[in-house]
C-alpha positions in Angstrom: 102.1 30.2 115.6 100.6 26.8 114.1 101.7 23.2 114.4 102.4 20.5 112.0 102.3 17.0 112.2 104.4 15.1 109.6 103.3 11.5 109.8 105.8 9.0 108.5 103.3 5.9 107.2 104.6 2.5 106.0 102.4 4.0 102.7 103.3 7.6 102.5 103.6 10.9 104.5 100.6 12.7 106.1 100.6 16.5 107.2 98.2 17.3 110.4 97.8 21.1 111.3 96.3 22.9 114.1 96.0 26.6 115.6 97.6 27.7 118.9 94.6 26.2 121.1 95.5 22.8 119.6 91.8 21.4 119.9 91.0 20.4 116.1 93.2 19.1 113.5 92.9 18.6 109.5 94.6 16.3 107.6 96.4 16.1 104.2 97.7 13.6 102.2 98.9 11.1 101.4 102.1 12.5 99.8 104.6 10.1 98.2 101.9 7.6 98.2 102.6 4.1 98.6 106.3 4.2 99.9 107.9 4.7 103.3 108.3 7.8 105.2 111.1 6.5 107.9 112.1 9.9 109.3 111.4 13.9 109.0 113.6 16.8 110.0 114.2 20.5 109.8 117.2 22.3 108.8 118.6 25.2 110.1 117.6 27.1 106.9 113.4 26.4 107.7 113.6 23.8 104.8 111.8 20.4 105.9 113.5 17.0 105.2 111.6 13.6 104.5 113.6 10.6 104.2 111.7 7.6 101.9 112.1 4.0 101.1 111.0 0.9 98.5 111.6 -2.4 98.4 112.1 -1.7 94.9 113.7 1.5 94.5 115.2 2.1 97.4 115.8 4.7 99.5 115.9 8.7 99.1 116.1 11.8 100.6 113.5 14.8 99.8 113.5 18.4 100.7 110.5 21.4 101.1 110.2 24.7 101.7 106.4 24.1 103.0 105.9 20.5 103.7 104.0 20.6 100.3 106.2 20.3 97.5 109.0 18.4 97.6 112.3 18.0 95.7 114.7 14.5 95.9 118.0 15.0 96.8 120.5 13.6 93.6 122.8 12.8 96.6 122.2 10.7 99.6 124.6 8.3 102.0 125.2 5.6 99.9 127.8 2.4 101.5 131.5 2.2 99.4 131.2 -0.3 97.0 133.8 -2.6 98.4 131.7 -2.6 102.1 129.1 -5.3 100.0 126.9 -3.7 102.0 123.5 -2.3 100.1 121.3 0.8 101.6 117.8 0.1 102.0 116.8 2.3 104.4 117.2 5.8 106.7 116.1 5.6 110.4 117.1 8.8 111.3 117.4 12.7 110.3 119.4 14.5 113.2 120.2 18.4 112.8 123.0 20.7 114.7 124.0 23.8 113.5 124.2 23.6 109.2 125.0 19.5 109.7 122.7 16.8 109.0 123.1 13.5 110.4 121.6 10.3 108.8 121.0 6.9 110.4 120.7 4.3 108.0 120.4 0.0 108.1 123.5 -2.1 108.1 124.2 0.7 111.4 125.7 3.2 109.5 126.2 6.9 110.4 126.7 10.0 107.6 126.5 13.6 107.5 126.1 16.7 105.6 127.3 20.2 106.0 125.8 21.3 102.7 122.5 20.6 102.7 122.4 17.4 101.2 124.7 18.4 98.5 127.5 15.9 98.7 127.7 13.5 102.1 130.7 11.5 104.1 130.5 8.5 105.9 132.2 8.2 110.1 134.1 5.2 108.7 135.6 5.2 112.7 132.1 4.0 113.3 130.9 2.1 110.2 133.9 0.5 110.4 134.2 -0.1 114.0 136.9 -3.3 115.0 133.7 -4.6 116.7 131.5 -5.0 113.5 132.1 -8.1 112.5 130.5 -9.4 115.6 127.3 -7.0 115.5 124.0 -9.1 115.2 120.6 -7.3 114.0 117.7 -6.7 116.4 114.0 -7.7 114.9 113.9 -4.5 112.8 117.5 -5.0 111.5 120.9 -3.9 111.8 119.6 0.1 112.3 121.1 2.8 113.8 118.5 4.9 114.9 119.5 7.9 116.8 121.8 10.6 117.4 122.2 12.9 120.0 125.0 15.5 119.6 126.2 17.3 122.7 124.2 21.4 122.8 127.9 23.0 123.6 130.2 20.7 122.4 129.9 19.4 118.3 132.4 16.9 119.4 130.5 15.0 121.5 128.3 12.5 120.1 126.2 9.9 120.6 124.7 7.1 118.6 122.4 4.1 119.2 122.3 0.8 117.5 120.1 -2.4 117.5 121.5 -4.4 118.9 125.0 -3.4 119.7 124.6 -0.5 122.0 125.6 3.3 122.3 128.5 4.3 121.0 130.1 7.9 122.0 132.6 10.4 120.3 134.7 13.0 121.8 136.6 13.9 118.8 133.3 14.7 116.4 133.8 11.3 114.9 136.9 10.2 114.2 136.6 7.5 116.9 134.2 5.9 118.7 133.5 4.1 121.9 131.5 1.4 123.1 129.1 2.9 126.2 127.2 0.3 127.9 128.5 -0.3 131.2 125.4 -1.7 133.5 122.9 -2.7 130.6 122.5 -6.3 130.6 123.6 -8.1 127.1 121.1 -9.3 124.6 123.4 -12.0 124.0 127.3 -11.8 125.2 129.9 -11.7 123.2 133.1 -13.2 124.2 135.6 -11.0 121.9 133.9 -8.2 122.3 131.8 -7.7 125.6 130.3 -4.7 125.5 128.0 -5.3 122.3 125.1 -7.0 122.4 122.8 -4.3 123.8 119.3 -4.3 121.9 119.0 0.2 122.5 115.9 1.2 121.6 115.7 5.2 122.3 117.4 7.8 123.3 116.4 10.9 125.3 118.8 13.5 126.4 118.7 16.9 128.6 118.3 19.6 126.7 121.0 21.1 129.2 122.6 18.9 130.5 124.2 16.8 127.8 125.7 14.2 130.5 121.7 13.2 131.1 120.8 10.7 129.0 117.7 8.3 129.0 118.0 4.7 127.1 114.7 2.9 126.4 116.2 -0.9 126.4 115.0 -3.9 124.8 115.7 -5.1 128.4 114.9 -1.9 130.5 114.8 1.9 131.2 117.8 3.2 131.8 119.8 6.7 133.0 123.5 8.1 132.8 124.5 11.1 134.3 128.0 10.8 132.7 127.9 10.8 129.2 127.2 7.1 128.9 129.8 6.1 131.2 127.9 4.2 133.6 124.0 3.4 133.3 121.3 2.7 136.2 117.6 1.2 135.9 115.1 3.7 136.7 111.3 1.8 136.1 110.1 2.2 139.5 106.1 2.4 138.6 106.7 1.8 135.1 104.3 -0.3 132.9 106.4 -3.1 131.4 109.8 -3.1 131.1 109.7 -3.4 127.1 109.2 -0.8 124.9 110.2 1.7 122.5 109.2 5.2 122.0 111.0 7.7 124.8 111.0 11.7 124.6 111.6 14.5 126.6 110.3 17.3 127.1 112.3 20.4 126.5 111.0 23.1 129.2 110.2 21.0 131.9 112.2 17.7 131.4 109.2 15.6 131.8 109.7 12.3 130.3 107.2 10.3 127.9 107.4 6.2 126.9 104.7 3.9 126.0 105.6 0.0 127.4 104.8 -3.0 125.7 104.1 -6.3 127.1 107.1 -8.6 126.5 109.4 -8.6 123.8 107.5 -11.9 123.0 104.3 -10.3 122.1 104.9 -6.5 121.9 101.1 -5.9 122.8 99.3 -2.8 125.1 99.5 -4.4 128.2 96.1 -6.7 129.1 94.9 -4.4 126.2 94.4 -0.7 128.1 96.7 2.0 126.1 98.9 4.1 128.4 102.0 6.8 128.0 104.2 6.8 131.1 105.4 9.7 132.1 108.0 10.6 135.0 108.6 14.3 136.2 111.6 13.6 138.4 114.1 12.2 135.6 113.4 8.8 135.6 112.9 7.6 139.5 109.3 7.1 139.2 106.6 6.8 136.5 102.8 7.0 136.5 100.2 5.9 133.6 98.4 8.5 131.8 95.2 7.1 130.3 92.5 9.9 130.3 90.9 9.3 126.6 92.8 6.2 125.6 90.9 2.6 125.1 91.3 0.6 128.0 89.6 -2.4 126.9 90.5 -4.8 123.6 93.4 -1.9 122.4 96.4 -4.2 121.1 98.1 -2.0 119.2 102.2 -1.0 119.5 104.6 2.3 119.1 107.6 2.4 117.3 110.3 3.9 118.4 110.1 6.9 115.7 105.9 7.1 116.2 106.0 9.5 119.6 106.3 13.2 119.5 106.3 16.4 121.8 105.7 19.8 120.6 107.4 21.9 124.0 104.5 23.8 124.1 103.3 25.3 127.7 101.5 22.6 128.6 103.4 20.3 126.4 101.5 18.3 123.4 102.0 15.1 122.6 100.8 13.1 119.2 101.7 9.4 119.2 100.9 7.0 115.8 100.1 3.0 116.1 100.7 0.0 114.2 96.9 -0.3 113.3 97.0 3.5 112.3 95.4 5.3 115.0 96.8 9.0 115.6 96.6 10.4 119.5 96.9 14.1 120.4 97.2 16.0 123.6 97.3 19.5 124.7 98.0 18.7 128.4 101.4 16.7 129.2 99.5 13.4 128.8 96.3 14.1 130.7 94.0 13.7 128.4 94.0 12.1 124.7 92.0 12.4 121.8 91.8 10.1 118.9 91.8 12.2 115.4 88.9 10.7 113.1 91.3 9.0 110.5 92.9 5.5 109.9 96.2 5.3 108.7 99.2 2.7 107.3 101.1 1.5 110.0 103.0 4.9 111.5 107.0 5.1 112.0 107.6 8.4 112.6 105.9 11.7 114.1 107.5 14.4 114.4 105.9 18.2 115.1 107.0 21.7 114.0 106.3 25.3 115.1 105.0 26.8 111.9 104.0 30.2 110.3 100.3 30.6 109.0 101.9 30.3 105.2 103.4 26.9 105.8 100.2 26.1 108.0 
């Protein structure tokens, strides 16, 4: 079984490969050359998903059977007229069972059960009694991820900057604020429990209760759902950042701090991904192959990816361009010989050799 990289670029998308040992990678592309690749997914069907965006067109959803060739949607989450609110851009592709999920600016949330055929908004959420008082974080008003509970459709989970997590128990039809012990960004006197800059999500694969939150503020960790959240950063970099994942067989978690929401910088210029192996109570650097001297660049929160493999692999993008891989949980790096736009997303995918 391959892998493959989708690379979501500020200038278009670009398609990595490599075999089962995971040791040399080629590179394609770009496709849809000169516009923004915010997000990639995978349906339940094996199709590939590819959300875009222009500041002059807009933005669109696109579909592939291979990551090659790919068709727009006619049909993508569009605002009601009368909200005066105009799309400009998806965050974020989510998948469970046959539904897509879509993340968009302005903090909306929309879905489709036919594979991109026709789509519905969560209007408990778009339209929450809260919104008026919801303030954008530096990248916007965005909601940016979704978890949805493994056993339970009906419970789900969204993240917004900078307002918080919300949580459903009724597959939508209302919403609750969740932020109970993250400090406020700025308080709100009508509404207290907005405010919170979230800038990741990371949940057990089973355990849907577990949840990690990457804070503009903070690291973070429920064990209820959301209900109640704790600061786990003992041994942890910084506590600013924005990319956190987890991986699937061993629960090991990955994040790459920044120094300072004030400067958003490798901290005194020596790259590191953080990693903890006991949920979140402590965290060690992982530098093996990275620059340690005169390496500025940031993550985004969309630019960090694990492939689940035995050891797990991890490919992480910059804001200069630079693509990292490992084959080793972290251990060791290696910088692939290219230069890219500025990445917001990675994502990877088990493949066939036809696809690959």
């Amino acid at each position: 079984m391959s892998l493959l990289a989708l690379i979501g670029t500020d200038k278009g998308l670009f398609l990595l490969r490599t075999d089962d040992e995971r040791a040399s990678w080629s590179i394609d592309g770009p496709t849809f050359k000169g516009w923004k690749v915010t997000a990639t997914a995978r349906d339940a069907a094996g199709r590939f998903w590819a959300a875009t965006a222009s500041d002059v067109y807009g933005p669109a959803l696109h579909v592939s059977d291979d990551a090659r060739a790919w068709t727009q949607l006619d049909a993508g989450p569009e605002w009601p007229k009368e909200s005066g609110r105009e799309m400009r851009q998806f965050w974020t592709l989510a998948l469970h069972g046959d539904r897509m999920y879509v993340g968009t600016d302005d903090a909306g949330l929309f879905a489709s059960d036919d594979g991109g055929a026709t789509w519905f908004g969560f209007d408990a959420l778009n339209e929450h009694p809260s919104r008026a008082n919801w303030y954008p974080g530096a990248g916007g008003l965005c909601l940016h991820a979704v978890l949805v509970d493994a056993r339970d459709a009906q419970r789900i989970w969204a993240a917004i900057s900078s307002v918080g997590v919300l949580r459903s128990d009724d597959g939508g039809a209302t919403w609750t604020l969740r932020n109970d012990g993250i400090p406020p960004m700025l308080a709100d006197d009508r509404f207290p429990d907005i405010g919170r800059c979230v800038h990741g999500l990371a949940a057990d694969p089973d355990d849907a209760n577990a949840i990690w939150r990457r804070e503009h503020n903070g690291m973070f960790r429920t064990r209820d759902g959301g209900d109640s959240w704790e600061r786990v950063e003992h041994g942890l970099g910084s506590w600013f950042g924005f990319p956190l994942a987890i991986d699937r067989r061993t629960k090991a978690l990955f994040d790459v701090p920044l120094e300072s929401d004030e400067y958003r910088l490798m901290p005194d210029g020596a790259m590191a991904v953080y990693t903890s192996v006991d949920g979140g109570d402590s965290w060690r650097a992982l530098r093996g192959g990275l620059p340690q001297r005169h390496a500025y660049p940031g993550v985004l929160r969309a630019a960090l990816a694990l492939d689940h493999r035995d050891p797990c692999g991890i490919v992480f993008g910059t804001t200069a361009g630079a693509i990292f891989t490992s084959r080793d949980a972290g251990e060791t790096f290696a910088r692939l010989d290219c230069m890219l736009p500025r990445v917001l997303s990675v994502e990877l995918y088990d493949v066939g050799d036809e696809t690959a």
